[in-house]
Each structure stands twice: as structure tokens, then as C-alpha cells.
Wavefront OBJ file of the C-alpha trace (Angstrom):
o trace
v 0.000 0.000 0.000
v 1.342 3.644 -0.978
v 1.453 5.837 1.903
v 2.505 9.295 3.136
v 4.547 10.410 6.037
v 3.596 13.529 7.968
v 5.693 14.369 10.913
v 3.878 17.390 12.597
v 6.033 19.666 14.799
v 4.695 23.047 16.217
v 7.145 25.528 17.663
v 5.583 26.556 20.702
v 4.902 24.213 23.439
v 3.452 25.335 27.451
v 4.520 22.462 28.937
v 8.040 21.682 27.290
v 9.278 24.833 25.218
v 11.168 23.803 22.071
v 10.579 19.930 22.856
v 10.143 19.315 19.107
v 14.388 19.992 18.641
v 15.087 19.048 22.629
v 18.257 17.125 22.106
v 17.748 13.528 23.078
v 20.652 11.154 23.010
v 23.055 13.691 20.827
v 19.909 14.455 18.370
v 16.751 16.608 18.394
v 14.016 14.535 19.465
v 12.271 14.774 16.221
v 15.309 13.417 13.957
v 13.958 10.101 16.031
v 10.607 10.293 13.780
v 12.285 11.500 10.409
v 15.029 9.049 10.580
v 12.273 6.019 11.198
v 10.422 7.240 8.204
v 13.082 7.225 5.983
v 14.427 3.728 7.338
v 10.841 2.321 6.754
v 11.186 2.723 3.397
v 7.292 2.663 3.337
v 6.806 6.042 1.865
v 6.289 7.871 -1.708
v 7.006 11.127 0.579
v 7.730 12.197 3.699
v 7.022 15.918 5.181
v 7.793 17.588 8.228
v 5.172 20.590 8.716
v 5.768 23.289 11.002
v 5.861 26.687 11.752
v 9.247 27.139 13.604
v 12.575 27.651 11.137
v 14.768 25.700 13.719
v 12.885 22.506 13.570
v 12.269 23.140 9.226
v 16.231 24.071 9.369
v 16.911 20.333 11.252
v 14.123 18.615 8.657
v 16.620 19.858 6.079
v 19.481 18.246 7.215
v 17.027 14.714 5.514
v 17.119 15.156 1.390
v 14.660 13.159 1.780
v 12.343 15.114 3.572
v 9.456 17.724 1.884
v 9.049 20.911 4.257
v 5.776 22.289 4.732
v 5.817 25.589 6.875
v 2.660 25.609 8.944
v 0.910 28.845 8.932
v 0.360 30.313 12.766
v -2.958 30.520 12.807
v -3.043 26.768 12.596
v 0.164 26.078 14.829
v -1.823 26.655 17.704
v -2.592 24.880 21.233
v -6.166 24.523 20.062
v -5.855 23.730 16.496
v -6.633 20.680 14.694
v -3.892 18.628 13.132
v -6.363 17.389 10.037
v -6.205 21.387 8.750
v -2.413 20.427 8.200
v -2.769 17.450 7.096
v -5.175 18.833 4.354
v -3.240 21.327 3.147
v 0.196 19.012 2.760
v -2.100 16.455 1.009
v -3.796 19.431 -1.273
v -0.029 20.077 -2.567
v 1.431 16.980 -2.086
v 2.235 15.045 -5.653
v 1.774 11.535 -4.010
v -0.805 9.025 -5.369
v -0.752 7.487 -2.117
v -3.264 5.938 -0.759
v -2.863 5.500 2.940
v -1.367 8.703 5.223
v 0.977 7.791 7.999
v 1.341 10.103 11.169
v 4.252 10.060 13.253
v 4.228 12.213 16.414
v 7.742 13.573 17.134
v 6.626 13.507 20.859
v 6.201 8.996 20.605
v 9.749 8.257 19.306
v 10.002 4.944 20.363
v 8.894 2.729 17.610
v 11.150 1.136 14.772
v 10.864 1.074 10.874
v 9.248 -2.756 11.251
v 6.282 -1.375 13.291
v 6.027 1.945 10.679
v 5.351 -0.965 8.257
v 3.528 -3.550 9.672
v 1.195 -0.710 11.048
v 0.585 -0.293 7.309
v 0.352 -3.483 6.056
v -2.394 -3.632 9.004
v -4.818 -2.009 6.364
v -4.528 -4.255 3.727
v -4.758 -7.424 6.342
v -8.184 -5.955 7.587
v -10.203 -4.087 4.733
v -12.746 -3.179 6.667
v -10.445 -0.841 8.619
v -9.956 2.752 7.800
v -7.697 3.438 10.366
v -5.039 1.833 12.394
v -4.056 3.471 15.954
v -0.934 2.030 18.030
v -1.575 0.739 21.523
v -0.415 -0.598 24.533
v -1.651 -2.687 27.097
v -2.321 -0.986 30.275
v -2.297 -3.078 33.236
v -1.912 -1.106 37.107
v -2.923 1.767 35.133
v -6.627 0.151 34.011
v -9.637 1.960 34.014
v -10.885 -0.159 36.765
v -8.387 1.002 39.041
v -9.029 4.681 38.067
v -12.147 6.971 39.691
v -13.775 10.521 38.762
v -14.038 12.503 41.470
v -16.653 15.575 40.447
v -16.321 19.543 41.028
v -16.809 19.995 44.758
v -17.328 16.851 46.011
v -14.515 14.288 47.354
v -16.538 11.033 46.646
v -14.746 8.727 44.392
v -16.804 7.222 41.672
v -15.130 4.246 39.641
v -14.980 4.191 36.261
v -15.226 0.839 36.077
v -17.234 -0.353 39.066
v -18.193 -3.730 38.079
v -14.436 -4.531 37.758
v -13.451 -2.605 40.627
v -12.454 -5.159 43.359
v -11.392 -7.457 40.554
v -7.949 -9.111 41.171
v -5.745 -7.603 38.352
v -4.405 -10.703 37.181
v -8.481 -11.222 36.889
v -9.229 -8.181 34.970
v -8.890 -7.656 31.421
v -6.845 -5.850 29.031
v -7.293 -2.325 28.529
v -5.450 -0.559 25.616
v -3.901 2.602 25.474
v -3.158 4.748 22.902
v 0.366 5.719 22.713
v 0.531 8.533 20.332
v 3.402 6.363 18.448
v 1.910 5.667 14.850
v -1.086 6.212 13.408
v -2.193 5.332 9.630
v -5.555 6.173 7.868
v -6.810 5.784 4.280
v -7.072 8.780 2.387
v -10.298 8.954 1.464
v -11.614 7.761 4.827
v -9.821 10.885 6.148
v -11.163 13.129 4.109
v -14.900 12.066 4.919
v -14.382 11.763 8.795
v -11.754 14.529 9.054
v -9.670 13.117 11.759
v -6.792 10.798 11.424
v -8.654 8.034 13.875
v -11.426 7.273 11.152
v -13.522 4.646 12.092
v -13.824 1.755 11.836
v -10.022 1.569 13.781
v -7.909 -1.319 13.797
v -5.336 -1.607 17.332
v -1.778 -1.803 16.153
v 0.179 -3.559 20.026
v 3.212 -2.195 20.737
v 5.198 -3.428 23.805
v 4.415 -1.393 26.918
v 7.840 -0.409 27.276
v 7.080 1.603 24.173
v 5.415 4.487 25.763
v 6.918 7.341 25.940
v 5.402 10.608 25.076
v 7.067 14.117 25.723
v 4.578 16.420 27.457
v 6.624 17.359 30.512
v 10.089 18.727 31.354
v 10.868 15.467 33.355
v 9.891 13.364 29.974
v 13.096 14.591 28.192
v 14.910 13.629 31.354
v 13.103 9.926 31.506
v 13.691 9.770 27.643
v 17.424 9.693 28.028
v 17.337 6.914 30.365
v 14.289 4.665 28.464
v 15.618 4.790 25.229
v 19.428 4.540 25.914
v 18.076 1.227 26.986
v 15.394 0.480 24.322
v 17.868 1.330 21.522
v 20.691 -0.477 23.013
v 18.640 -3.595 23.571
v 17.594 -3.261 19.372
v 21.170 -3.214 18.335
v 22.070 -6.580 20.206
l 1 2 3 4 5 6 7 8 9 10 11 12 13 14 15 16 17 18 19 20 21 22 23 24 25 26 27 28 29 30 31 32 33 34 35 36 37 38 39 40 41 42 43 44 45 46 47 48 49 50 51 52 53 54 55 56 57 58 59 60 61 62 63 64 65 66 67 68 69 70 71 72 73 74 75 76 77 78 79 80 81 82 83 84 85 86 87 88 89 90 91 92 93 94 95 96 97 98 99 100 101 102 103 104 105 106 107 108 109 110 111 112 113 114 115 116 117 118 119 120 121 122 123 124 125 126 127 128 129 130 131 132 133 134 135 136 137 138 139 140 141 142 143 144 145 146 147 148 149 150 151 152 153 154 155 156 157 158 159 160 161 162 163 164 165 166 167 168 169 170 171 172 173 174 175 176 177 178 179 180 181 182 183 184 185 186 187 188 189 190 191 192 193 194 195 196 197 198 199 200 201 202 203 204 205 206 207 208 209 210 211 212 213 214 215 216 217 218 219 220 221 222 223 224 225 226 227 228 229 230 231 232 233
């Protein structure tokens, strides 16, 4: 299946200022999701959009790499990512068929997952979207409670599973933010790159990272020193 790689990377961040380029490892943290793409070898293109020149400057360090720059007014907190992914795939030249969306923020997945993520959507036709996951097990719904404005009661989420033993209680799955892949035209008609009908794509657990905190850069040292040592036995 021909697909498309968009690596989205805004400039301005609250929580982690300039986490898109943080260096991780020796690299910017994004040169984690262009240098996946490209070792994939699962794509007709691959873009980096964004409205920052540092992060388009790193992008073009990758010949292999299409820049879009992200205009501001959609580079914001609240805006929708399917407004850029519509205008990359109004000038893109690809005939692809599938889009691919790599968050910057979820580095830790390899080129075999990029493609068997895609491959995913020929295995199950009646998918229009495939979503990676991981299975949550102390951190399960059924061990997790709302607690409403004003009022210190706990309410379970999941009371029926509640005093379940968690050996007992089954698998939820959590989406990791790693890889996600959605037909074109499905896109188009749903807007949003989690189309349904959506197929779960399992990564290991110790795949989830995602940068949203100051403390993640520090923990993303440590994890995937590990993780990528452990690849390259």
C-alpha cells in the first residue's frame, strides 16, 4: 500500500518549550521520527510541517524530507492537526493511498512497526484506520475513579471490575501517540486521522513514551538509551 509520512512539529509548546528539537541522546528529538520514516522505506514522501525555522532548518538536514511551513494561525494549542494534514495532502504530488502520522513527541517505535502498522490495512479491509496501543495493566480503568467539582466522593470508572484481582481483569489498551495510519479517502470524509472503523496496532508497553513534561526529556534519556541499546544486540 502507498502511503505518506507527515511528521507534525509546532514551535511553541506550554509544557516543554522547544521539545520538538530538545536534544535527546546527541539528536533533536524529532530526527527520532524522520530518521524512522526514511528507514521504513514505506513512503512515496515524507514531510515535516511546522511553523518554527529551527525545527524546518533540522528537517533539512534529511534530502529526503518535503518541508511544509505551517501557517500560525493553525500552529496553535487549540488547532486541529487534520487542517495540516489537508493542506500538505492538497499540494502533495503523491498518489498514495494510505497517510501515515508520526508524532515527534512517541519516538520509540522502529521502521518494522512503521510498516507492519501499514500493512495492518490491507490485512483488515474493513479498517480505515489503524491506531498504536499498549496494554495498560496497574494503570486500568478499573483502578481509576472521577471525582466531580466539589465533592470528594470517588466514583469508579469501572465499578463492576473494581475489586477485581488484576491478574483477573482484562486488558485495557492505550493509545500511545506512536503511529497512526488512515486511508485517504476515509480521512477526508471523517476529518480526523482516527477514522472509524479503527484497527489496534500492540506495541510493547515499554514503548510508551510521550514528551509532554520537562521530566519526559529527562526519563527519555534513560528509556531509550536502553530500548535502543537492547535493538542493536
Amino acid at each position: 500500500m502507498r502511503a505518506i509520512a507527515l511528521i507534525p512539529a509546532r514551535g511553541g509548546s506550554k509544557g516543554v518549550p522547544g521539545k520538538n528539537i530538545a536534544p535527546v541522546l546527541g539528536k533533536p528529538l524529532i530526527a527520532f521520527s524522520i530518521e524512522v520514516a526514511i528507514a521504513s522505506n514505506a513512503f512515496s514522501e515524507i514531510w515535516v510541517s511546522s511553523d518554527d525555522e529551527a525545527i524546518l532548518n533540522v528537517a533539512r538536514q534529511y534530502p529526503e524530507v518535503k518541508i511544509h511551513h505551517r501557517d500560525g494561525s493553525i500552529a496553535q494549542d487549540h488547532s486541529h492537526i487534520s487542517l495540516t494534514i489537508k493542506e500538505i495532502l492538497d499540494i502533495s504530488d503523491s498518489k498514495a493511498e494510505a497517510l501515515v502520522l508520526l508524532q515527534p513527541t512517541s519516538p520509540m517505535r522502529t521502521p518494522e512497526q512503521v510498516i507492519e502498522s501499514i500493512a495492518y490495512l490491507e490485512k483488515y479491509p474493513e479498517a480505515n484506520s489503524v491506531i498504536s496501543v499498549c496494554a495498560m495493566h496497574d494503570m486500568h480503568p478499573a483502578r481509576m475513579y472521577w471525582i466531580e467539582q466539589d465533592e470528594p466522593f470517588l466514583k469508579s470508572m469501572m465499578p463492576e471490575l473494581e475489586n477485581t484481582r488484576r491478574q483477573e481483569i482484562p486488558a485495557a489498551w492505550y493509545r500511545n501517540g506512536a503511529i497512526y495510519v488512515v486511508r485517504k479517502p476515509a480521512f477526508y470524509q471523517a476529518g480526523t486521522i482516527m477514522a472509524p472503523p479503527s484497527v489496534g496496532y500492540a506495541m510493547p508497553a515499554s514503548q510508551l513514551l510521550n514528551i509532554d513534561e520537562p521530566r519526559d526529556i529527562l526519563i527519555a534519556e534513560v528509556v531509550m538509551k536502553e530500548w535502543l541499546k537492547a535493538l542493536n544486540k
